[in-house]
mmCIF entry with sequence, helices, sheets and N, C-alpha, C, O atoms, coordinates in Angstrom:
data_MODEL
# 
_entry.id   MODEL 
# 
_entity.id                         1 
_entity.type                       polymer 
_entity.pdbx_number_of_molecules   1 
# 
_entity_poly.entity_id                      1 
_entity_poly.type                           'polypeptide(L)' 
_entity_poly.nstd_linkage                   no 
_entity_poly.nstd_monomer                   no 
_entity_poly.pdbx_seq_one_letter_code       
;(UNK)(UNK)(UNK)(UNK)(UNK)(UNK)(UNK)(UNK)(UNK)(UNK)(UNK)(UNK)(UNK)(UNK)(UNK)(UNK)
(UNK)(UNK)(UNK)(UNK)(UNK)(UNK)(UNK)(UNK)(UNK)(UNK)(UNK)(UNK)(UNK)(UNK)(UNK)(UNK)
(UNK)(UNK)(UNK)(UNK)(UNK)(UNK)(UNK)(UNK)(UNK)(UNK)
;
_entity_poly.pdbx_seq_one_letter_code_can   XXXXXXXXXXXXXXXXXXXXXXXXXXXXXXXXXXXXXXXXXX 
_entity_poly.pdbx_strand_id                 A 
# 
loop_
_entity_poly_seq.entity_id 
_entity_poly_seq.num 
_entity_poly_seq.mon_id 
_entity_poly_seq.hetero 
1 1  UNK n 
1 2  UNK n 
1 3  UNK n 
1 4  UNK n 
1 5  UNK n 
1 6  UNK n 
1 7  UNK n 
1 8  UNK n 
1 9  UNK n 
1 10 UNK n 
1 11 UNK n 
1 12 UNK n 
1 13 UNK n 
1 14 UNK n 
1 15 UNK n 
1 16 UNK n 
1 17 UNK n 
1 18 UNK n 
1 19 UNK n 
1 20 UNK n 
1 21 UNK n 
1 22 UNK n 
1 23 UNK n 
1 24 UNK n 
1 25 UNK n 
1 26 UNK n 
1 27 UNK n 
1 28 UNK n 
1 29 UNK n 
1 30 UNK n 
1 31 UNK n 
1 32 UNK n 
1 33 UNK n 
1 34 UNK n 
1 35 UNK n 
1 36 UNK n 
1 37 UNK n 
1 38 UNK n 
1 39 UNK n 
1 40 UNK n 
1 41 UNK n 
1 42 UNK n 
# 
_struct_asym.id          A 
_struct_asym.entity_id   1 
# 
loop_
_struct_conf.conf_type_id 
_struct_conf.id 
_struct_conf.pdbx_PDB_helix_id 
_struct_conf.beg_label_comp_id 
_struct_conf.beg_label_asym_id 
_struct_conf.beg_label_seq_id 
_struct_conf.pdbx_beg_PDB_ins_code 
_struct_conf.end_label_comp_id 
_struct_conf.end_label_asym_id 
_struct_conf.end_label_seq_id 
_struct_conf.pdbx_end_PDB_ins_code 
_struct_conf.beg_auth_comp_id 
_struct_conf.beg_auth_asym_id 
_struct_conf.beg_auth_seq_id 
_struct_conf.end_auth_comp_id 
_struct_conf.end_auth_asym_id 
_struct_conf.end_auth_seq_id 
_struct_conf.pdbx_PDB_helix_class 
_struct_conf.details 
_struct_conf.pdbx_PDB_helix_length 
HELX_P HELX_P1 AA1 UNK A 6  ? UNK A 23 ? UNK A 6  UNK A 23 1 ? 18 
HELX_P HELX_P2 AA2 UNK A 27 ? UNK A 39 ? UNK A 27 UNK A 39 1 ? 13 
# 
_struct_conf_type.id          HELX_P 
_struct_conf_type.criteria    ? 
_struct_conf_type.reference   ? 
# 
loop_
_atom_site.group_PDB 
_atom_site.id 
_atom_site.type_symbol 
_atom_site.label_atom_id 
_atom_site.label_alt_id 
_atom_site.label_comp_id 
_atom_site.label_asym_id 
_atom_site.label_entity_id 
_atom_site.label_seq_id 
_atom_site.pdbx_PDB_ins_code 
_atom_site.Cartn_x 
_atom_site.Cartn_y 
_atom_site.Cartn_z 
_atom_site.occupancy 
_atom_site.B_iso_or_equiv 
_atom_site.pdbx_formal_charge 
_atom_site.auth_seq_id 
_atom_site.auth_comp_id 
_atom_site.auth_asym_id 
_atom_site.auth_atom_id 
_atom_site.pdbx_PDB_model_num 
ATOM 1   N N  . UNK A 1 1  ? 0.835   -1.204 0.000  1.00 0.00 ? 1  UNK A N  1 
ATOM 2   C CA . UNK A 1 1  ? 0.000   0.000  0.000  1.00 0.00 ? 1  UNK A CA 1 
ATOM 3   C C  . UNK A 1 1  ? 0.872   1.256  0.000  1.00 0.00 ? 1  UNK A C  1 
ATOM 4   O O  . UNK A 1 1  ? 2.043   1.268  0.378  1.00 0.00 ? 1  UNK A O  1 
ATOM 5   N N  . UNK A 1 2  ? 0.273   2.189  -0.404 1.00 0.00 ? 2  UNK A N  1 
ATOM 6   C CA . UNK A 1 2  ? 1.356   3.733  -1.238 1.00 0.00 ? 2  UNK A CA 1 
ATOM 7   C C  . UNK A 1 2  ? 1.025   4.243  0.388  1.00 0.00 ? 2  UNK A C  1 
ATOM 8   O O  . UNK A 1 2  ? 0.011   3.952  1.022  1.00 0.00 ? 2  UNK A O  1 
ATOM 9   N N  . UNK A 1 3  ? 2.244   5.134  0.896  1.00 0.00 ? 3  UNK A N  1 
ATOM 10  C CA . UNK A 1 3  ? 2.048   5.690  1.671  1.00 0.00 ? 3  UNK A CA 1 
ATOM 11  C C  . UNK A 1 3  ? 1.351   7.323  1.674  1.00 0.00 ? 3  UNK A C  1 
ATOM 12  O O  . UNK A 1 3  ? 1.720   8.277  0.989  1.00 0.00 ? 3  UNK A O  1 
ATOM 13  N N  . UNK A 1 4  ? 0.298   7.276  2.621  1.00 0.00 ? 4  UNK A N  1 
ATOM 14  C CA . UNK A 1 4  ? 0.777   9.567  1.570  1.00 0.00 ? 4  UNK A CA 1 
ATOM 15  C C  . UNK A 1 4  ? 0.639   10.226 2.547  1.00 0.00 ? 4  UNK A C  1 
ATOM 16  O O  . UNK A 1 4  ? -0.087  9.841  3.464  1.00 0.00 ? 4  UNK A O  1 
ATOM 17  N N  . UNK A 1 5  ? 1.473   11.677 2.594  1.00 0.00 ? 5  UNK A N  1 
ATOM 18  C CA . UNK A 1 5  ? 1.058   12.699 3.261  1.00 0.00 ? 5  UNK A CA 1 
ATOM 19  C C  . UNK A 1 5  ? 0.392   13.029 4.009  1.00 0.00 ? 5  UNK A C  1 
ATOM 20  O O  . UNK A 1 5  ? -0.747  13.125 3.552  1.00 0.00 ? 5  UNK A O  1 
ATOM 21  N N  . UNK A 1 6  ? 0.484   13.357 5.294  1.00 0.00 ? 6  UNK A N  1 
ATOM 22  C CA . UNK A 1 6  ? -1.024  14.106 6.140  1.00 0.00 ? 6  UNK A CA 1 
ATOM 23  C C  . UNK A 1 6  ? -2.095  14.602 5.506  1.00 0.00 ? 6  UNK A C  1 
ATOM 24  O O  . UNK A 1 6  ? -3.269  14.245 5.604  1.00 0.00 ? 6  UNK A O  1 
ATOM 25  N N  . UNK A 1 7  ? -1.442  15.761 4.604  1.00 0.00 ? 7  UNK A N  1 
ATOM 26  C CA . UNK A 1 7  ? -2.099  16.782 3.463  1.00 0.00 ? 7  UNK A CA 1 
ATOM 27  C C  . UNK A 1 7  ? -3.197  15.560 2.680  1.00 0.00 ? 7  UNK A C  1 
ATOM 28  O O  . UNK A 1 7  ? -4.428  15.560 2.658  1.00 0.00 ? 7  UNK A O  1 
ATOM 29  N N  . UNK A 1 8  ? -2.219  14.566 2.075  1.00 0.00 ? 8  UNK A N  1 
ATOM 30  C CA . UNK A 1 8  ? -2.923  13.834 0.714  1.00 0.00 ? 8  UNK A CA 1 
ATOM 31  C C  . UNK A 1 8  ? -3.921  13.110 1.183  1.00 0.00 ? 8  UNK A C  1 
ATOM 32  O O  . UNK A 1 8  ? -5.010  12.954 0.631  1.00 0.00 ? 8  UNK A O  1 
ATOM 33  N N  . UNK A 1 9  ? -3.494  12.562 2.424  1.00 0.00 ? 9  UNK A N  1 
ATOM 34  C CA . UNK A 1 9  ? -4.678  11.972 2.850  1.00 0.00 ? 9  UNK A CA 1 
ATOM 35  C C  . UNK A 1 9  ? -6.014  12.254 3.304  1.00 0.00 ? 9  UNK A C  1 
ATOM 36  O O  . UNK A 1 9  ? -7.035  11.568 3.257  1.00 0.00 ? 9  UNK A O  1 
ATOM 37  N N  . UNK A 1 10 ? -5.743  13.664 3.854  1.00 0.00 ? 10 UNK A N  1 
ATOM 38  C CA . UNK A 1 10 ? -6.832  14.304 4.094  1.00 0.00 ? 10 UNK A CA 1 
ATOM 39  C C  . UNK A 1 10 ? -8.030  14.613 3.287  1.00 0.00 ? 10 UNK A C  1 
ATOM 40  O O  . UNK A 1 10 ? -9.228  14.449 3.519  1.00 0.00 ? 10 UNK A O  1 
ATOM 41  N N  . UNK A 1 11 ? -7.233  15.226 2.024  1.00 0.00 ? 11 UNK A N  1 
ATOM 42  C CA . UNK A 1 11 ? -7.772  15.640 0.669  1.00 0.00 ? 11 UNK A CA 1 
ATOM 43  C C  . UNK A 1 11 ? -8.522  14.541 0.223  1.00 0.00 ? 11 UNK A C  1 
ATOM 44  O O  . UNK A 1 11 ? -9.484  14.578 -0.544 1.00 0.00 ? 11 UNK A O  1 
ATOM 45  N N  . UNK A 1 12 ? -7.973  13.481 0.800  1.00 0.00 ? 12 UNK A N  1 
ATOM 46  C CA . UNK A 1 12 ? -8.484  11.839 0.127  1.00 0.00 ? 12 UNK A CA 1 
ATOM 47  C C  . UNK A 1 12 ? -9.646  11.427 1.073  1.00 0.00 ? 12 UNK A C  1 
ATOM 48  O O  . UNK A 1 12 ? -10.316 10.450 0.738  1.00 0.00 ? 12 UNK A O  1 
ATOM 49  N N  . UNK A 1 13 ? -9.839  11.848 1.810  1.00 0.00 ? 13 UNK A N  1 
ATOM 50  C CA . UNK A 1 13 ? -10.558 11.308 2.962  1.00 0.00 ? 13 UNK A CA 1 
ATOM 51  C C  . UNK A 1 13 ? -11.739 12.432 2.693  1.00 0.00 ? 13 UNK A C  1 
ATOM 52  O O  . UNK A 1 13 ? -12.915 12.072 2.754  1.00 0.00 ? 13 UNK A O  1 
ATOM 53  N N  . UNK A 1 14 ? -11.461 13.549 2.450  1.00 0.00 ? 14 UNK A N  1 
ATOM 54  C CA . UNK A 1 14 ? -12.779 14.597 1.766  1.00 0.00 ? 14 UNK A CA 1 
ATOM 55  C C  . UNK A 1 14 ? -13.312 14.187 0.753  1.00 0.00 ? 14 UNK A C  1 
ATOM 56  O O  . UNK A 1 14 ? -14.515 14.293 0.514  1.00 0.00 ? 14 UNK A O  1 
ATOM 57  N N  . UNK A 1 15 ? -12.606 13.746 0.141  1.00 0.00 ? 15 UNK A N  1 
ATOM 58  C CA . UNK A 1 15 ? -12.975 13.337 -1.290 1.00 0.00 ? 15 UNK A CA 1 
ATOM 59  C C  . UNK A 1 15 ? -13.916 11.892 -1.328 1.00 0.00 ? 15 UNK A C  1 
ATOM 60  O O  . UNK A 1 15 ? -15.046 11.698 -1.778 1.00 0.00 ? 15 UNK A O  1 
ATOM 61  N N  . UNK A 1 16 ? -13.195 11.210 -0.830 1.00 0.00 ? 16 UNK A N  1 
ATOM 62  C CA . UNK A 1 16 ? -13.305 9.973  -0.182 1.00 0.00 ? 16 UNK A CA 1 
ATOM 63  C C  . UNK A 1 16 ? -15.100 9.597  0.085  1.00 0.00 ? 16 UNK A C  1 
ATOM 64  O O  . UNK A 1 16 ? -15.804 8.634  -0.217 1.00 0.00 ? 16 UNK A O  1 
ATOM 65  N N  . UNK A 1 17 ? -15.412 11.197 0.963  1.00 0.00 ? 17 UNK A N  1 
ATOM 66  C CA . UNK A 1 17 ? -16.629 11.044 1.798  1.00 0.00 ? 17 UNK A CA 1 
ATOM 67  C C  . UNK A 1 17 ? -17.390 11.153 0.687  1.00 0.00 ? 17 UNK A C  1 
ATOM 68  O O  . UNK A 1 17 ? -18.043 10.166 0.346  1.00 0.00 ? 17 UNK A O  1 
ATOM 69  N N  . UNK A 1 18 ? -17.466 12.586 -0.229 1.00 0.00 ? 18 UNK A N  1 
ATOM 70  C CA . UNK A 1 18 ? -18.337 13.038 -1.325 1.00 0.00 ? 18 UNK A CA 1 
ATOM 71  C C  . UNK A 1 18 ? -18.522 11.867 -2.186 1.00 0.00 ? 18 UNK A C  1 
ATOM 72  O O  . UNK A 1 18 ? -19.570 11.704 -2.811 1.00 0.00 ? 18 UNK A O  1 
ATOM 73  N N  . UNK A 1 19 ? -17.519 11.029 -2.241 1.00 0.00 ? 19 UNK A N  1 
ATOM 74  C CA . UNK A 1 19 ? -17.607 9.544  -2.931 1.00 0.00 ? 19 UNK A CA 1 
ATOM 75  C C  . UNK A 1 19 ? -18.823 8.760  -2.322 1.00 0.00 ? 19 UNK A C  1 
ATOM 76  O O  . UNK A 1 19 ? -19.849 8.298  -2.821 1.00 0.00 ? 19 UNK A O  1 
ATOM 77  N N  . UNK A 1 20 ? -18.269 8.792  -0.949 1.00 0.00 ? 20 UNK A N  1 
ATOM 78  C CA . UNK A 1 20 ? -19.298 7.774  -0.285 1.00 0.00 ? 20 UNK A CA 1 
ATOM 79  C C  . UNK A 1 20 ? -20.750 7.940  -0.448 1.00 0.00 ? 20 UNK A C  1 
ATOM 80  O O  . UNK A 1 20 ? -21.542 7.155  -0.969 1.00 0.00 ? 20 UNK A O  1 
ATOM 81  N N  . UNK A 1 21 ? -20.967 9.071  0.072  1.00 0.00 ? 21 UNK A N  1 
ATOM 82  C CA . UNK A 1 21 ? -22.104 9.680  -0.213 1.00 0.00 ? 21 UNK A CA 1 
ATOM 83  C C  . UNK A 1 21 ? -23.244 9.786  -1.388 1.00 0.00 ? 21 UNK A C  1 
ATOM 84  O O  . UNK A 1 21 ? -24.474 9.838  -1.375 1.00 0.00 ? 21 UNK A O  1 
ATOM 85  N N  . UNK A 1 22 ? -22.186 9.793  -2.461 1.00 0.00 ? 22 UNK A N  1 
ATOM 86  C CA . UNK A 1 22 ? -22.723 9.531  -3.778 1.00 0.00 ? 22 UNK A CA 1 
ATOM 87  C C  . UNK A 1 22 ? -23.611 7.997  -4.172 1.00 0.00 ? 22 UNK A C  1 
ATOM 88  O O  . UNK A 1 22 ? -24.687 7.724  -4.703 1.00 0.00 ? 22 UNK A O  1 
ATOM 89  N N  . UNK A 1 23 ? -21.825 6.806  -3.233 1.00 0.00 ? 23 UNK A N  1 
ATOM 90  C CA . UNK A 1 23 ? -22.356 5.571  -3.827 1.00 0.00 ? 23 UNK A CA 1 
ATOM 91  C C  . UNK A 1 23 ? -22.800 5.144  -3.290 1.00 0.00 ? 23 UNK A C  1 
ATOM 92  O O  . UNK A 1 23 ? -23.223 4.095  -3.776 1.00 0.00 ? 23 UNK A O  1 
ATOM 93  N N  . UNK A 1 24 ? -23.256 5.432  -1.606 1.00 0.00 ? 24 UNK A N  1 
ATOM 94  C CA . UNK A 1 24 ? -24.105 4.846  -1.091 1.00 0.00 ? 24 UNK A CA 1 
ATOM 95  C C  . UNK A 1 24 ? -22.729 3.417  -0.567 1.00 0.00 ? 24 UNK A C  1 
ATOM 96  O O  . UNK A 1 24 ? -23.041 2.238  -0.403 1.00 0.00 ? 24 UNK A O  1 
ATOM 97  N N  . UNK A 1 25 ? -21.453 3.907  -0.421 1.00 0.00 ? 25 UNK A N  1 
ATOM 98  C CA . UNK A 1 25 ? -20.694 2.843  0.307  1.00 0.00 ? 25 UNK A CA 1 
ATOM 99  C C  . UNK A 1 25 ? -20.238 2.269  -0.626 1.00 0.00 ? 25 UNK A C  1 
ATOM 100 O O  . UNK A 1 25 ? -20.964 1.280  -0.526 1.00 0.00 ? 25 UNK A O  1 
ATOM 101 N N  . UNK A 1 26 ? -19.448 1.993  -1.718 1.00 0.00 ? 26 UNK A N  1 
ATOM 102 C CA . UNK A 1 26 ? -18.914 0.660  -2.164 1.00 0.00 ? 26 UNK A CA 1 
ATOM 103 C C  . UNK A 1 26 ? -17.675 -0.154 -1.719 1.00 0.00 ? 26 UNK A C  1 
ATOM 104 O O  . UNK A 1 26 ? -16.575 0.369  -1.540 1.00 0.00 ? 26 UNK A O  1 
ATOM 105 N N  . UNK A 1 27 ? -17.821 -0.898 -1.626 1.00 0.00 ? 27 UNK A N  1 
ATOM 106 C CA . UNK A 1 27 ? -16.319 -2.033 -1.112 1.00 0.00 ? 27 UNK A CA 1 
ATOM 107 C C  . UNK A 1 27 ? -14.844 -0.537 -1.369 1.00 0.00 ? 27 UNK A C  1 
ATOM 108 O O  . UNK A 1 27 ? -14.407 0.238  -0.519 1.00 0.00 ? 27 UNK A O  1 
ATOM 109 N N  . UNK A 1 28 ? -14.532 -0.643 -2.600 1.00 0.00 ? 28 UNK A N  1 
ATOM 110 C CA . UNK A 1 28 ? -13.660 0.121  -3.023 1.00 0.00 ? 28 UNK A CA 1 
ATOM 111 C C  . UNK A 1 28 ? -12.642 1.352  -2.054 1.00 0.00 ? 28 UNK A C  1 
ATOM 112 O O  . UNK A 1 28 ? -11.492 1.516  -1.649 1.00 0.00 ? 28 UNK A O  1 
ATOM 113 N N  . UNK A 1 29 ? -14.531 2.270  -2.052 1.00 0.00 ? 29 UNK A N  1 
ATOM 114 C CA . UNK A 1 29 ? -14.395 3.383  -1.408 1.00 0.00 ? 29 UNK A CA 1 
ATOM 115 C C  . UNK A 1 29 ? -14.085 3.625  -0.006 1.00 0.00 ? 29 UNK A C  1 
ATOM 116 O O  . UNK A 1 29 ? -13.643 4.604  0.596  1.00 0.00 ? 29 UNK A O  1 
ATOM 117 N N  . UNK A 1 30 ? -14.570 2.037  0.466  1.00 0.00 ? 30 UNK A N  1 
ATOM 118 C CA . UNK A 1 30 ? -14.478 2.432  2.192  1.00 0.00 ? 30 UNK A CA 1 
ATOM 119 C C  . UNK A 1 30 ? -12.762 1.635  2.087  1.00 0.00 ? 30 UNK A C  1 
ATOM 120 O O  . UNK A 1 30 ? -12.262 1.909  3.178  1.00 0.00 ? 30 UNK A O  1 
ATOM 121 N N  . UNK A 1 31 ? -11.995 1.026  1.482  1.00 0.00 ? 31 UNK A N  1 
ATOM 122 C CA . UNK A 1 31 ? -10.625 0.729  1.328  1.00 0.00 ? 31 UNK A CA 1 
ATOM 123 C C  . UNK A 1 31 ? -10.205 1.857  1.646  1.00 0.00 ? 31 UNK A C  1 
ATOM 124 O O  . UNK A 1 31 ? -9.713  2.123  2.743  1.00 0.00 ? 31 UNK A O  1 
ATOM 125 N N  . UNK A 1 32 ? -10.367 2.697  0.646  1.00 0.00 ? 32 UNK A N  1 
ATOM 126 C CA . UNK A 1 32 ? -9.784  3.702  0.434  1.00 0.00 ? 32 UNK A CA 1 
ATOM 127 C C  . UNK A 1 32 ? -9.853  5.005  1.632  1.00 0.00 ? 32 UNK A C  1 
ATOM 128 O O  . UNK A 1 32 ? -9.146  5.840  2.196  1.00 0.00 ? 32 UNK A O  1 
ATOM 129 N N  . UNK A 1 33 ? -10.653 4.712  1.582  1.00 0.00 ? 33 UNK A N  1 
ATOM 130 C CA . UNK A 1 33 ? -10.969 5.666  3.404  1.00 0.00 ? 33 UNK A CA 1 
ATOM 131 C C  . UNK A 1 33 ? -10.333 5.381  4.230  1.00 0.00 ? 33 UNK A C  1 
ATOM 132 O O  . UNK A 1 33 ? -9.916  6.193  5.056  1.00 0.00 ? 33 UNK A O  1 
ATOM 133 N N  . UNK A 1 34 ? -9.979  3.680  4.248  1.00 0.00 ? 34 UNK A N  1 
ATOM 134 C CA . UNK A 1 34 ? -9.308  2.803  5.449  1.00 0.00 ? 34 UNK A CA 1 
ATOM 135 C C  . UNK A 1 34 ? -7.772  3.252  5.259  1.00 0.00 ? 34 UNK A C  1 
ATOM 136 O O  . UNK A 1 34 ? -6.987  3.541  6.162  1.00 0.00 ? 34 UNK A O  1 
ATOM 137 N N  . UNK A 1 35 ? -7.531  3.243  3.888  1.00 0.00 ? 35 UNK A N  1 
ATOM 138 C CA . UNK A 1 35 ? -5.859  3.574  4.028  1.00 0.00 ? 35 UNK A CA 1 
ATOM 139 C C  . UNK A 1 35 ? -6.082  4.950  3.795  1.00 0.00 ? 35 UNK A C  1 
ATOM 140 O O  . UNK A 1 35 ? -4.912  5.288  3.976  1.00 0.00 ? 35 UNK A O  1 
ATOM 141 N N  . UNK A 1 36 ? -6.823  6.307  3.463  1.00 0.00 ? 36 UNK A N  1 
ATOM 142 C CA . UNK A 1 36 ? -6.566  7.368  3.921  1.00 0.00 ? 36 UNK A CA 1 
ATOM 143 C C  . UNK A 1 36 ? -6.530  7.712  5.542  1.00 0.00 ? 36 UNK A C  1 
ATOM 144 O O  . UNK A 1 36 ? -5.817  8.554  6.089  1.00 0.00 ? 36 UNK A O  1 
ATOM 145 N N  . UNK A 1 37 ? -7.305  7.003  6.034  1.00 0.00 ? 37 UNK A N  1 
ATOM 146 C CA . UNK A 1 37 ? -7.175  7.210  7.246  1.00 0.00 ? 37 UNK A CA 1 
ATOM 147 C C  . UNK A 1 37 ? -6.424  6.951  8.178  1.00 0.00 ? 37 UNK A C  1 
ATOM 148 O O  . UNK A 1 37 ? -6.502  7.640  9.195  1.00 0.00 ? 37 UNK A O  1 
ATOM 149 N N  . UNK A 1 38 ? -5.406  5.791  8.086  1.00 0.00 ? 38 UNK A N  1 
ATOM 150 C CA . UNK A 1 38 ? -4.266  5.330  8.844  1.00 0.00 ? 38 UNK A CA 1 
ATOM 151 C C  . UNK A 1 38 ? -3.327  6.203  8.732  1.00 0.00 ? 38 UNK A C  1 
ATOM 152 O O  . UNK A 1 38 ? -2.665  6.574  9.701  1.00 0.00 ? 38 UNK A O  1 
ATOM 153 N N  . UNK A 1 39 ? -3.088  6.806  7.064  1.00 0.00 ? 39 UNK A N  1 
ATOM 154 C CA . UNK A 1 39 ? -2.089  7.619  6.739  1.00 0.00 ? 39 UNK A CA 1 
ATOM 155 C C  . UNK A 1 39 ? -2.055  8.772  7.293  1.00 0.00 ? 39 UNK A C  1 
ATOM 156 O O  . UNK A 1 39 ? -1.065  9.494  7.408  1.00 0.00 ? 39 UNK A O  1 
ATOM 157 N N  . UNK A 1 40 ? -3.649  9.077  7.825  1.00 0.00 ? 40 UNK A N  1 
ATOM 158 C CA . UNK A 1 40 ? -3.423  10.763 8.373  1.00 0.00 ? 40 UNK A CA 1 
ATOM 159 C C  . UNK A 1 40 ? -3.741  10.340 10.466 1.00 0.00 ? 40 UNK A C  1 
ATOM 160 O O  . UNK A 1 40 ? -3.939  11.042 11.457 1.00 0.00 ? 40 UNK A O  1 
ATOM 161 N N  . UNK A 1 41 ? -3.618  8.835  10.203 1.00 0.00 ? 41 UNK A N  1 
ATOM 162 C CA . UNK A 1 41 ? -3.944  8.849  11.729 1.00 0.00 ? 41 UNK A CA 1 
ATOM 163 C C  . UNK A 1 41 ? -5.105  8.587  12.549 1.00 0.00 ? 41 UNK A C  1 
ATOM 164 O O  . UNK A 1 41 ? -5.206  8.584  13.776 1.00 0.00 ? 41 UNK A O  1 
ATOM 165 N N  . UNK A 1 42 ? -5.938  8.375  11.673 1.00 0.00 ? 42 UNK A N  1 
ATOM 166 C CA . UNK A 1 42 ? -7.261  7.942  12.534 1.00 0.00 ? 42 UNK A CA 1 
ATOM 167 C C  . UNK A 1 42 ? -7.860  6.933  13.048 1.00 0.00 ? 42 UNK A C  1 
ATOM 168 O O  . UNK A 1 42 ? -8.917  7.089  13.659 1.00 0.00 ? 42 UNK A O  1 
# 
């Protein structure tokens, strides 16, 4: 797994949500939340 930035992850984790929100959750998206979120700490 790519490591990123406080910054990138954050951005990713905003982004992330407006995603979620949209799809109503897909497998994919909540990954992606999971490793934005370790990366910035949560």
């Amino acid at each position: 797994m790519p490591k990123l930035t406080r910054e990138q992850g954050i951005e990713l984790l905003e982004a992330s949500k407006k995603q979620l929100e949209k799809t109503e959750g897909s497998k994919e998206t909540l990954e992606v939340l999971l490793l934005a979120g370790q990366s910035v700490g949560y």
